[in-house]
Short mmCIF file of the C-alpha atoms (twelve columns), coordinates in Angstrom:
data_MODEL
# 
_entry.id   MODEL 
# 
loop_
_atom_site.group_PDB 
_atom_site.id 
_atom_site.type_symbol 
_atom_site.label_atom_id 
_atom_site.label_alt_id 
_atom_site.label_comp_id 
_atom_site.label_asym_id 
_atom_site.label_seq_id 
_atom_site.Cartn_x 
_atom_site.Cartn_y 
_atom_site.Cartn_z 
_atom_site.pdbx_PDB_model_num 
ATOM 1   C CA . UNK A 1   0.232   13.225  -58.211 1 
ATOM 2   C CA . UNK A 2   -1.478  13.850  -55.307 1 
ATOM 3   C CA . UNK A 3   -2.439  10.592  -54.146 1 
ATOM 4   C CA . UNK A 4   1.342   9.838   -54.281 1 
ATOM 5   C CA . UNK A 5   2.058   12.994  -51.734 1 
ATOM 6   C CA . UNK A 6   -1.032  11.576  -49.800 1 
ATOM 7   C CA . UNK A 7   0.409   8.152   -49.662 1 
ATOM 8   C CA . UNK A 8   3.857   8.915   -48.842 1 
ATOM 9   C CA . UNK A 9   2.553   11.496  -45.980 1 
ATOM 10  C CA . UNK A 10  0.872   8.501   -44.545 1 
ATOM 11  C CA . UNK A 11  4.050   6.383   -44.594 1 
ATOM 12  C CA . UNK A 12  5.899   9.035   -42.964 1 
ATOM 13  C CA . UNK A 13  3.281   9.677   -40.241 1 
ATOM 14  C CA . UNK A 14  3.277   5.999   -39.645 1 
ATOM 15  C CA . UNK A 15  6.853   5.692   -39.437 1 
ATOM 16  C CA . UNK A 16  7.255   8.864   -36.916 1 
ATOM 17  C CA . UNK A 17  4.901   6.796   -34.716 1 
ATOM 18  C CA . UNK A 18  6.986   3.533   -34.830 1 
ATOM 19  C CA . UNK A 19  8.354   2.197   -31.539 1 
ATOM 20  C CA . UNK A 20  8.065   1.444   -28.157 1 
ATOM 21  C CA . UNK A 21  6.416   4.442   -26.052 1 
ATOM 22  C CA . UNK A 22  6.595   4.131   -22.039 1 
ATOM 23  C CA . UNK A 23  4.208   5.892   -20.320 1 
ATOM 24  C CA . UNK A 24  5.390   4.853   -17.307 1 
ATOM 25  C CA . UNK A 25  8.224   5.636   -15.217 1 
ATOM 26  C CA . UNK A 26  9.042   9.013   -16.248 1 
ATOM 27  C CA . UNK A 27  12.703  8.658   -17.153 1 
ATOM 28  C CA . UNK A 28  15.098  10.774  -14.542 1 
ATOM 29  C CA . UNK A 29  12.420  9.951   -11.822 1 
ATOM 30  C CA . UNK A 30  12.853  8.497   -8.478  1 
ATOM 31  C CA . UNK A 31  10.307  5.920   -7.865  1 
ATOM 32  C CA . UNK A 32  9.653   2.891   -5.536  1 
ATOM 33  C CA . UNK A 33  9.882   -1.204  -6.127  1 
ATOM 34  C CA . UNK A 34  8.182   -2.613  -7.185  1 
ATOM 35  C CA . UNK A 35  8.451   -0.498  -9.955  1 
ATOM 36  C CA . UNK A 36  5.273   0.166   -12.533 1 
ATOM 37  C CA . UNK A 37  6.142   -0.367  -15.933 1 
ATOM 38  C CA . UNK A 38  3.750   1.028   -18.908 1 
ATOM 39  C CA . UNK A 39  4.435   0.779   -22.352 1 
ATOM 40  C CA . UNK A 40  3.331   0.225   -25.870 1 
ATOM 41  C CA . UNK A 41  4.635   -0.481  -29.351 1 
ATOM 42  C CA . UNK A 42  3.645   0.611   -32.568 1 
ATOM 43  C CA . UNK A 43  5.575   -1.375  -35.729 1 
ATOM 44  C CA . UNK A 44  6.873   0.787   -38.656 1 
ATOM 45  C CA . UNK A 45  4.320   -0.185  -41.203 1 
ATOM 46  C CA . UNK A 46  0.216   -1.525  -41.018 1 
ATOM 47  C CA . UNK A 47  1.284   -4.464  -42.218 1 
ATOM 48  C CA . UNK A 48  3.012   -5.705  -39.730 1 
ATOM 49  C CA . UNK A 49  1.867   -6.105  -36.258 1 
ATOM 50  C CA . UNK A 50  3.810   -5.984  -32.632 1 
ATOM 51  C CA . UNK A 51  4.796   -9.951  -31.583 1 
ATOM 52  C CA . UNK A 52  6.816   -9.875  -28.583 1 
ATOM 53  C CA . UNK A 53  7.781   -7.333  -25.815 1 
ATOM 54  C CA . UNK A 54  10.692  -7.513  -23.342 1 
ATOM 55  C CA . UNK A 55  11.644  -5.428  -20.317 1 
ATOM 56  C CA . UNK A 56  15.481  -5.809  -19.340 1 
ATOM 57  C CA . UNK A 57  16.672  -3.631  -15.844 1 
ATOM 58  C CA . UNK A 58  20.519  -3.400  -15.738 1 
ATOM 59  C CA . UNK A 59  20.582  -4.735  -19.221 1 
ATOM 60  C CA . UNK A 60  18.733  -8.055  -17.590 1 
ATOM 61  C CA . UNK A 61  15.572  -9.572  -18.754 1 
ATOM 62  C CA . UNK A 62  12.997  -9.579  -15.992 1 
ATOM 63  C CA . UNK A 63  9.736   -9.584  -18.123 1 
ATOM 64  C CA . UNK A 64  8.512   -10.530 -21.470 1 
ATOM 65  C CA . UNK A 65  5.437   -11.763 -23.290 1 
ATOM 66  C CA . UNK A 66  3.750   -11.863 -26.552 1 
ATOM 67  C CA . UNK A 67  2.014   -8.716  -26.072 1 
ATOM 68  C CA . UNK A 68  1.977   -5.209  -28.062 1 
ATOM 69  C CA . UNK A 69  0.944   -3.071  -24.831 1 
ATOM 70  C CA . UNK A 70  2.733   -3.643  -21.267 1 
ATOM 71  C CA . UNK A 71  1.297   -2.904  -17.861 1 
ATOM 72  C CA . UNK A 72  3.297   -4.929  -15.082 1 
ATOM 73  C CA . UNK A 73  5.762   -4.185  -11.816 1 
ATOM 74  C CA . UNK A 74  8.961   -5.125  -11.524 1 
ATOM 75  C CA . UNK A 75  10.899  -5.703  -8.330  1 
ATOM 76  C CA . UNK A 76  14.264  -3.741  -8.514  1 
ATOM 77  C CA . UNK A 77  16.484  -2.835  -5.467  1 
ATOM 78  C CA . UNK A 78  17.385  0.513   -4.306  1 
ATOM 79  C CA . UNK A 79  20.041  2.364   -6.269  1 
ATOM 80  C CA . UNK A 80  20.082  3.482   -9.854  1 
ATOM 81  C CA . UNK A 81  18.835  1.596   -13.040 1 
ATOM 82  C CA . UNK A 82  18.550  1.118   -16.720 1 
ATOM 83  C CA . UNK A 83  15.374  -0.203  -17.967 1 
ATOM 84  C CA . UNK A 84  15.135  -0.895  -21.276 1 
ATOM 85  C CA . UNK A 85  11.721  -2.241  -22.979 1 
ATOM 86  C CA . UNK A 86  12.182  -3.571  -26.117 1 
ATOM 87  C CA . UNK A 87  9.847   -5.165  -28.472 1 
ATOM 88  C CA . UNK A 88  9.843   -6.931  -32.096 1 
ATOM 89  C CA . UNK A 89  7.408   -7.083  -34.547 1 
ATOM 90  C CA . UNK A 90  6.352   -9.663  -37.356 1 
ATOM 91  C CA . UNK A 91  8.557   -8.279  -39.759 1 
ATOM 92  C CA . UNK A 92  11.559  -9.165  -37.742 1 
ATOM 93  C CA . UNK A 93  12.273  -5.411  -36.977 1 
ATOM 94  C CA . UNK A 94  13.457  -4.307  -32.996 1 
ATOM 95  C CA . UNK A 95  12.141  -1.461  -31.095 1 
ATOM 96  C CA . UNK A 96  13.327  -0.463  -28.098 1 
ATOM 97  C CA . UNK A 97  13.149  2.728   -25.558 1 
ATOM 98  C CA . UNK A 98  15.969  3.202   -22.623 1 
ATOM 99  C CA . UNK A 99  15.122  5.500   -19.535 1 
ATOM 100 C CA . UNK A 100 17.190  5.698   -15.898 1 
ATOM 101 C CA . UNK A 101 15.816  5.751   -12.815 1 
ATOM 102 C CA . UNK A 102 16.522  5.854   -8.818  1 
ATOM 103 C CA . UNK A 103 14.306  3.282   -6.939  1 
ATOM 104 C CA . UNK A 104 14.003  4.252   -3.212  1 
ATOM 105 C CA . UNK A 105 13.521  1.798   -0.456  1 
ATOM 106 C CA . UNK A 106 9.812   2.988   0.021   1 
ATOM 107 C CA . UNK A 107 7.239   4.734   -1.463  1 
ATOM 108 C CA . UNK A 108 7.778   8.072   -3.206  1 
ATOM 109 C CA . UNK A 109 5.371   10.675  -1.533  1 
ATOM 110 C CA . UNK A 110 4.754   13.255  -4.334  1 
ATOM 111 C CA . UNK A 111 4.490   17.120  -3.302  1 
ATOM 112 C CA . UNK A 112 0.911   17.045  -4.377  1 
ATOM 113 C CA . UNK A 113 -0.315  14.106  -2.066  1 
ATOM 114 C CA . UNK A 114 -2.672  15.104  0.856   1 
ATOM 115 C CA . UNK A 115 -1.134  14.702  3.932   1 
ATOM 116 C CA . UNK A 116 -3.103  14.162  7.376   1 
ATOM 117 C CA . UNK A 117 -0.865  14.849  10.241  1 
ATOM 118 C CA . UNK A 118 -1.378  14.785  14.099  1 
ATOM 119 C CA . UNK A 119 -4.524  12.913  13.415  1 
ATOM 120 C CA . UNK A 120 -3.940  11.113  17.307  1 
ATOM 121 C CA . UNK A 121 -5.168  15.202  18.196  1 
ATOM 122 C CA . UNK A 122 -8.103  15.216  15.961  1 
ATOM 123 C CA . UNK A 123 -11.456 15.529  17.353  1 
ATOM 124 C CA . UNK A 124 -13.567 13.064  16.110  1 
ATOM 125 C CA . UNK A 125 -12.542 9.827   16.956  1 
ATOM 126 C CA . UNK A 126 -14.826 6.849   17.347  1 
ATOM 127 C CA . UNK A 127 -15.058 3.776   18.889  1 
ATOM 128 C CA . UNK A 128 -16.541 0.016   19.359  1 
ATOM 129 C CA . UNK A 129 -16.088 -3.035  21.182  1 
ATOM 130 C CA . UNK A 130 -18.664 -5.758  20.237  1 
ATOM 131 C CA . UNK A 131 -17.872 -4.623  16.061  1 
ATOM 132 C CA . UNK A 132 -14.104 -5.317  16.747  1 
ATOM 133 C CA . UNK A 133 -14.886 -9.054  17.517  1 
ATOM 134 C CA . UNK A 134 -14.991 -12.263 15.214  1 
ATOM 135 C CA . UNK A 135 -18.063 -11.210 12.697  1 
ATOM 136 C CA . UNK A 136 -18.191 -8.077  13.832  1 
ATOM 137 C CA . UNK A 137 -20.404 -9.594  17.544  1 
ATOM 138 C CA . UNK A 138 -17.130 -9.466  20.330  1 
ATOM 139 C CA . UNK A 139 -18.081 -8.831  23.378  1 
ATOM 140 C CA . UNK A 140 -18.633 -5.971  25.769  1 
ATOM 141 C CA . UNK A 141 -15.356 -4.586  26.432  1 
ATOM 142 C CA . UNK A 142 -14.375 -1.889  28.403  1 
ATOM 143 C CA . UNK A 143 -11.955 0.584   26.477  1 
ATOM 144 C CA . UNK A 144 -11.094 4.193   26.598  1 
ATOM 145 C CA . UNK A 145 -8.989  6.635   24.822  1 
ATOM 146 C CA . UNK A 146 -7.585  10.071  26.139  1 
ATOM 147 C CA . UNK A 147 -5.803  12.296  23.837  1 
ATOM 148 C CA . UNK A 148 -2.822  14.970  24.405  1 
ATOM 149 C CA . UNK A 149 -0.564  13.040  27.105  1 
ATOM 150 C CA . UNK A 150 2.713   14.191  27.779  1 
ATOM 151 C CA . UNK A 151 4.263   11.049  28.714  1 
ATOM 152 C CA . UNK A 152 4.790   9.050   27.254  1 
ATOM 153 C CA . UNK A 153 5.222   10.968  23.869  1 
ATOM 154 C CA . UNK A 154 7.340   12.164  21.150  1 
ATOM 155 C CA . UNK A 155 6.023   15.115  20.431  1 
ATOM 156 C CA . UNK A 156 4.489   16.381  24.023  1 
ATOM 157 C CA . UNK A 157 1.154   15.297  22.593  1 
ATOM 158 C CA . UNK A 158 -0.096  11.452  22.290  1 
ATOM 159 C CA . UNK A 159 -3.158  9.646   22.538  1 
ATOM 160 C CA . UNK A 160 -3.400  6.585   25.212  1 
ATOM 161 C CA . UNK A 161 -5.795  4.041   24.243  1 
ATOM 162 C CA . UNK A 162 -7.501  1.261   26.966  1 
ATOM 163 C CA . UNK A 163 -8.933  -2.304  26.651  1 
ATOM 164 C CA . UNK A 164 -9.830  -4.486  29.740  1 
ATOM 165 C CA . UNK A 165 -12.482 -6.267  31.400  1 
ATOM 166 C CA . UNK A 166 -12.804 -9.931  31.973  1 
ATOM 167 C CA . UNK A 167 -14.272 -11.131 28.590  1 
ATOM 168 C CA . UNK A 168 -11.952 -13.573 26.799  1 
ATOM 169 C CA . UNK A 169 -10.409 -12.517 23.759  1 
ATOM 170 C CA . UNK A 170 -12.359 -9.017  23.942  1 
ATOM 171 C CA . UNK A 171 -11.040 -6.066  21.900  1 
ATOM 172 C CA . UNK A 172 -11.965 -2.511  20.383  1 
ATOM 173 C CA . UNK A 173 -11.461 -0.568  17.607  1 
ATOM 174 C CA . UNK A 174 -10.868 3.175   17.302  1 
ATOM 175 C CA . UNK A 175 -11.350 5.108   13.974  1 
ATOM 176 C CA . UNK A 176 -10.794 8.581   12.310  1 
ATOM 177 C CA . UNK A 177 -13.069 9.154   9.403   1 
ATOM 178 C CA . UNK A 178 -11.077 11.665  7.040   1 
ATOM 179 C CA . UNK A 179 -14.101 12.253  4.359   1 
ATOM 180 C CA . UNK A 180 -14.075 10.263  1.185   1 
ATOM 181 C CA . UNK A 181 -11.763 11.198  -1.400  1 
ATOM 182 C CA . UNK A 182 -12.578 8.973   -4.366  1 
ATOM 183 C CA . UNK A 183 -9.659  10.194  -6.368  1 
ATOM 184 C CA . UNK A 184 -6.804  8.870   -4.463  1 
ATOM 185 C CA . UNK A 185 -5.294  5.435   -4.838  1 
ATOM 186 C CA . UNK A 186 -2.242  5.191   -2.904  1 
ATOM 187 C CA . UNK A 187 -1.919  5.413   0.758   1 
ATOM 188 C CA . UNK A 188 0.857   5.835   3.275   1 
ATOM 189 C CA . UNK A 189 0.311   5.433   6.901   1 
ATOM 190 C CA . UNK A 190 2.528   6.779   9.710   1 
ATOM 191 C CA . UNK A 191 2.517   5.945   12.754  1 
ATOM 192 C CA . UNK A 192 4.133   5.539   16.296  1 
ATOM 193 C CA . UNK A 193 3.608   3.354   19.085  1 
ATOM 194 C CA . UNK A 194 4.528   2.560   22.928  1 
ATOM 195 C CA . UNK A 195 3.697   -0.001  25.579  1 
ATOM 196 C CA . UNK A 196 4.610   -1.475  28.663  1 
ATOM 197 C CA . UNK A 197 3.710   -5.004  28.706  1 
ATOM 198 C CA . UNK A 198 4.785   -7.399  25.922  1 
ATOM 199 C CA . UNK A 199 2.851   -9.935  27.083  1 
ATOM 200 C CA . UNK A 200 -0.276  -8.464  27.299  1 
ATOM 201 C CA . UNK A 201 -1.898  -8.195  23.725  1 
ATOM 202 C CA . UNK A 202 -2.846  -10.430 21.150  1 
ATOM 203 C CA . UNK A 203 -2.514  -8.701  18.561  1 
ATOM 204 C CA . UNK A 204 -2.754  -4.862  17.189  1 
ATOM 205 C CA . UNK A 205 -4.195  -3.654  14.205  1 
ATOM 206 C CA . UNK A 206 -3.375  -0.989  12.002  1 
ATOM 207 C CA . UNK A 207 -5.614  -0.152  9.394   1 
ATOM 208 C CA . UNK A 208 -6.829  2.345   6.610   1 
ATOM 209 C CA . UNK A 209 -10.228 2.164   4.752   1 
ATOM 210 C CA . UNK A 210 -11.296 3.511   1.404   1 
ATOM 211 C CA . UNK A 211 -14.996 3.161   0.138   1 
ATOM 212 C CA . UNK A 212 -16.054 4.647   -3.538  1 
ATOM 213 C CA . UNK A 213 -18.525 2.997   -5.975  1 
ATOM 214 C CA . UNK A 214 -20.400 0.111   -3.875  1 
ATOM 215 C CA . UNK A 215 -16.900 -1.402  -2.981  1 
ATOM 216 C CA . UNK A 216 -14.972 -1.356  0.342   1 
ATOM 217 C CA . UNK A 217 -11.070 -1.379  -0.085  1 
ATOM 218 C CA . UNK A 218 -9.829  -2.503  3.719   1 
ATOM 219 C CA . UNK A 219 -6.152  -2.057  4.133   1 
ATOM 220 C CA . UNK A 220 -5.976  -4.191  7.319   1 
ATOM 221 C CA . UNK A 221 -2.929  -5.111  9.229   1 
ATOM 222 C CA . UNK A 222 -2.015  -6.298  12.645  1 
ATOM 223 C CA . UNK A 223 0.874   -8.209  14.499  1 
ATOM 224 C CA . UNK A 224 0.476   -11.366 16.082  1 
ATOM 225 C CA . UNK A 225 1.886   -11.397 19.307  1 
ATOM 226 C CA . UNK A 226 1.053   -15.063 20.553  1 
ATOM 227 C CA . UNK A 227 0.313   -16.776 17.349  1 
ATOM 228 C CA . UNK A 228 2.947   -17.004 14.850  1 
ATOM 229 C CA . UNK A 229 4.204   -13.447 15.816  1 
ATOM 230 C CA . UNK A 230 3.860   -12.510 11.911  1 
ATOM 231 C CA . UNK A 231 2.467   -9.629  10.357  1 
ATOM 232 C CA . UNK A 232 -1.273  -10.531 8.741   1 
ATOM 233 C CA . UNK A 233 -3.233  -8.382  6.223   1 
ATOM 234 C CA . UNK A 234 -6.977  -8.867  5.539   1 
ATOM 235 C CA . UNK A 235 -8.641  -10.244 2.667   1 
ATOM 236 C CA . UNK A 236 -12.383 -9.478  2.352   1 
ATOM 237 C CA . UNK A 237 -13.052 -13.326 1.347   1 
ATOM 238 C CA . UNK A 238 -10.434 -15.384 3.163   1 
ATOM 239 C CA . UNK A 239 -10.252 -12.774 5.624   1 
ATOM 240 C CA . UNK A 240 -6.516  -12.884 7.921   1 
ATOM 241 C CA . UNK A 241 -3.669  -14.071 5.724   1 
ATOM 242 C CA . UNK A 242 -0.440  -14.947 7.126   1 
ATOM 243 C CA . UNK A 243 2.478   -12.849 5.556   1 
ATOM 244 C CA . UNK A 244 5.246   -14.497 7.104   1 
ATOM 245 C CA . UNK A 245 6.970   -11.602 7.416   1 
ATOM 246 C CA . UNK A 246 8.381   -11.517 11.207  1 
ATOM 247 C CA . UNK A 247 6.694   -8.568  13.640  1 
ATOM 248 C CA . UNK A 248 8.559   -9.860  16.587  1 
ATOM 249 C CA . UNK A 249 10.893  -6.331  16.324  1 
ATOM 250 C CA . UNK A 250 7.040   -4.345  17.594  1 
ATOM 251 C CA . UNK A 251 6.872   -6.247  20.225  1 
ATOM 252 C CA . UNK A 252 9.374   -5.416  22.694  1 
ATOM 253 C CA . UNK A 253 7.881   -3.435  25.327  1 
ATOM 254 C CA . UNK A 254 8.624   0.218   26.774  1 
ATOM 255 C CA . UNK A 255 10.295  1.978   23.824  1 
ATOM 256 C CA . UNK A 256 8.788   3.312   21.049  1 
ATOM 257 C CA . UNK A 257 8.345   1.779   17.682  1 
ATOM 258 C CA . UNK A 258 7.830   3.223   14.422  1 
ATOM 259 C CA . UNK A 259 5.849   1.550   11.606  1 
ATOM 260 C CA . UNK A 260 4.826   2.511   8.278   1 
ATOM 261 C CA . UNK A 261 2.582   0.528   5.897   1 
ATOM 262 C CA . UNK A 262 2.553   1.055   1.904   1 
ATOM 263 C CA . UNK A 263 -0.726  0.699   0.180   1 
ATOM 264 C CA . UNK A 264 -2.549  0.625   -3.043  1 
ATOM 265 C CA . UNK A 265 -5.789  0.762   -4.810  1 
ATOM 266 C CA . UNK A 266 -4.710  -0.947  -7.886  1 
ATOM 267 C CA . UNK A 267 -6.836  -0.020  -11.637 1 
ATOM 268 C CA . UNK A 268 -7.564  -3.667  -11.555 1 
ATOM 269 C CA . UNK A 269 -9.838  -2.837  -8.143  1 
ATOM 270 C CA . UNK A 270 -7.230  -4.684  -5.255  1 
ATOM 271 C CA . UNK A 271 -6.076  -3.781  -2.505  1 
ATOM 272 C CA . UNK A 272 -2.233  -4.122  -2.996  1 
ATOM 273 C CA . UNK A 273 -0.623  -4.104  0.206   1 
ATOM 274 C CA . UNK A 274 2.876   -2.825  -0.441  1 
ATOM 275 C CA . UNK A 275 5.085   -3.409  2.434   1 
ATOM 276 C CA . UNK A 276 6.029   -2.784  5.535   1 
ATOM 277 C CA . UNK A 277 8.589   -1.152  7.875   1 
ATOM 278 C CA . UNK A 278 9.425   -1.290  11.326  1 
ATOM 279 C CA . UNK A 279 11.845  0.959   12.985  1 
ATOM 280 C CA . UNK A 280 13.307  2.134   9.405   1 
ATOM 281 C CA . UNK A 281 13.666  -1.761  8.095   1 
ATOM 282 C CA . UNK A 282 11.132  -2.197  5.551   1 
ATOM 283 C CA . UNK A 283 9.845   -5.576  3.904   1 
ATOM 284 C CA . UNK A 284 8.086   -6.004  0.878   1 
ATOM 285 C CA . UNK A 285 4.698   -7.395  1.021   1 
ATOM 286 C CA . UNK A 286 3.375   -6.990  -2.679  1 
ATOM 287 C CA . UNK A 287 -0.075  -9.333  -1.707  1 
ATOM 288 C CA . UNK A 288 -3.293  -8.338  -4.432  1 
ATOM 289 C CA . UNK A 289 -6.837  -8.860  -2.602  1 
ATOM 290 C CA . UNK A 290 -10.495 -8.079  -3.256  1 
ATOM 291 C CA . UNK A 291 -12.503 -5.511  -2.017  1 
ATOM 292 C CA . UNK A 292 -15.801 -6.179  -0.233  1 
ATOM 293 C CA . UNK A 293 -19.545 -4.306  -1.701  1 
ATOM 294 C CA . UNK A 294 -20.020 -1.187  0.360   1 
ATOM 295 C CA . UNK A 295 -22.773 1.328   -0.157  1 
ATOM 296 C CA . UNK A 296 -20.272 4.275   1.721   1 
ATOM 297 C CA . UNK A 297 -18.182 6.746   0.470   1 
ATOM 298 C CA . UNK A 298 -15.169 7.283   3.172   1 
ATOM 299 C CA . UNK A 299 -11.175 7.487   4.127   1 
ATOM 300 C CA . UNK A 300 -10.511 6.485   7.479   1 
ATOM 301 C CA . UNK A 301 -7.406  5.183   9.472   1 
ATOM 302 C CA . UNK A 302 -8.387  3.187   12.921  1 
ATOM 303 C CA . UNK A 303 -6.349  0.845   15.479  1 
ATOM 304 C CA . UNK A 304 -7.565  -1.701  17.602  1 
ATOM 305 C CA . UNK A 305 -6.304  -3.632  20.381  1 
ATOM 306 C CA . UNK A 306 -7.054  -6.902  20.716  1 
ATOM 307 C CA . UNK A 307 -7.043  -9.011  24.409  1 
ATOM 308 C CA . UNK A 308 -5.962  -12.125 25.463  1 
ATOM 309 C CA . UNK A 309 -7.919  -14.861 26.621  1 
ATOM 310 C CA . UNK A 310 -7.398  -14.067 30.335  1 
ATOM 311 C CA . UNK A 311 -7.470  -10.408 29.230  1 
ATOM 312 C CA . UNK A 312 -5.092  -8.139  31.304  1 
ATOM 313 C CA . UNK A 313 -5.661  -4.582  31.142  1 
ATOM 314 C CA . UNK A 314 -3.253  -3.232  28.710  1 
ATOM 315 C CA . UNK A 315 -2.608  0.409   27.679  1 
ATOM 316 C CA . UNK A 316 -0.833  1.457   24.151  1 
ATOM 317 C CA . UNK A 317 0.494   5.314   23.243  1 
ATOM 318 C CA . UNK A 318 0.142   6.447   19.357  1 
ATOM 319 C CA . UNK A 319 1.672   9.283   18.699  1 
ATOM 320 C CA . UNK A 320 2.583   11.140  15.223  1 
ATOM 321 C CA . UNK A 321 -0.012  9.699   13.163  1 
ATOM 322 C CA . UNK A 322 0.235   10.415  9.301   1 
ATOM 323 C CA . UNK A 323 -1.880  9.199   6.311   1 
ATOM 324 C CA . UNK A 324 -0.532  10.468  3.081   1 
ATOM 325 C CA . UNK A 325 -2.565  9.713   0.037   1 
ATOM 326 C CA . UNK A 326 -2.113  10.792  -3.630  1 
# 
């Protein structure tokens, strides 16, 4: 008699388990695309096992694969949703588990993210010329940066930053160390930006930096302005990769631009570079890249300015500057 109570306990725990679980998005939420979908699923009895899963947005399928555990993003425009995941095991039975959801064009800054603000009025900045060249040996470049102008500005306060000489191609490269903050894995960056002549740069970079555990995550960005007038990102091993992704609307000259870069540290160990936006239109990016072995533990944002090869003096305001990071 009381094995039989003890077996059919068993079925009936087994049974309240059954189904398809998603850990991730929390339906009701307001999230971001590309959206990160979690799930598992758990067949009605031991002797069956989980053969197939399937994730349908709008009642569409977007995603499947003979899996019994789901970890993926899907791309999903802004407005409300349905997602559905459903999956099927070898008995023939279907489980399935419906949420709703609001994707936002951007990323979804929780109230518990750290927020660095003003950092352009932070004391503490530093600077290099020769490490902002090819390999880290540019050369000597004369560059300055002088914080709390009035004009131009936003804000009454903004930092002007300086490169000149008569070096081709010379450049420099101004960071903010933040102190490391191993926890955090997903990074918004803030910015705004003025200048008065168009043709003067090569490019400018806009970067963020996360070392933890012998690996260097480098968020780097910058837009072409004589090349293919693209935005690039950095990979540690193939190092500037084309995005294709038009920067042309940061380029015109005395008016200020705002820009915005999404980021991740993905659990795989990438750097997921998000997307972009310029003046309020965003792009999606969504490029994976390794990180490169670092024996550091930091969080840092930094901007460079990089000359021509006839190098004019140029001068660029930043003014607002926000890193978010949760």
């Amino acid at each position: 008699m009381f094995s039989r109570v003890l077996i059919s306990l068993l079925l009936v725990s087994s049974a309240a388990f059954a189904g398809v679980t998603v850990a991730s998005p929390a339906s009701g939420t307001t999230t971001s695309s590309p959206v990160h979908v979690v799930a598992t699923a758990t067949p009605a009895s031991s002797a069956n096992h989980i053969t197939f899963m399937r994730i349908y947005l709008d009642h569409t399928s977007v995603y499947g694969a003979a899996v019994k555990a789901i970890d993926t993003s899907v791309t999903a425009a802004a407005g409300s949703h349905s997602v559905t995941v459903q999956a099927w095991d070898s008995a023939g039975l279907v489980y399935r588990s419906t949420l709703t959801l609001t994707v936002q064009a951007g990323s979804v800054i929780p109230s518990t993210a750290t927020v660095f603000s003003l950092i352009e009025d932070m004391s503490g900045w530093k600077s290099c010329d020769a490490c902002a060249g090819a390999g880290g040996q540019g050369p000597v470049t004369p560059h300055w940066m002088a914080q709390f102008q009035t004009t131009p500005s936003l804000d009454g306060s903004s930092a002007e930053f300086f490169v000149g000489g008569t070096n081709p191609y010379g450049a420099a490269l101004w960071w903010r160390q933040l102190g490391p903050i191993d926890t955090v894995t997903h990074f918004v960056y803030d910015m705004n930006f003025y200048f008065t002549d168009a043709t003067a740069p090569q490019a400018l970079e806009f970067d963020v930096n996360q070392s933890l555990n012998g690996k260097k995550f480098i968020f780097g960005t910058e837009c072409d302005f004589h090349g293919a007038r693209t935005w690039r990102i950095w990979d540690a091993t193939l190092h500037w990769q084309d995005t294709g992704i038009s920067c042309t609307a940061a380029q015109t000259a005395k008016v200020w631009h705002s820009l915005r870069w999404e980021f991740e540290r993905t659990s795989a160990g990438k750097t997921h570079f998000i997307a972009v936006s310029v003046d309020g239109v965003r792009h999606v990016v969504d490029r994976f890249y390794n990180p490169k072995p670092s024996s550091v533990r930091e969080l840092n944002v930094a901007f460079q300015m990089d000359g021509k090869s006839t190098m004019p003096d140029y001068h660029v305001w930043v003014d607002k500057i926000k890193l978010s990071v949760w």
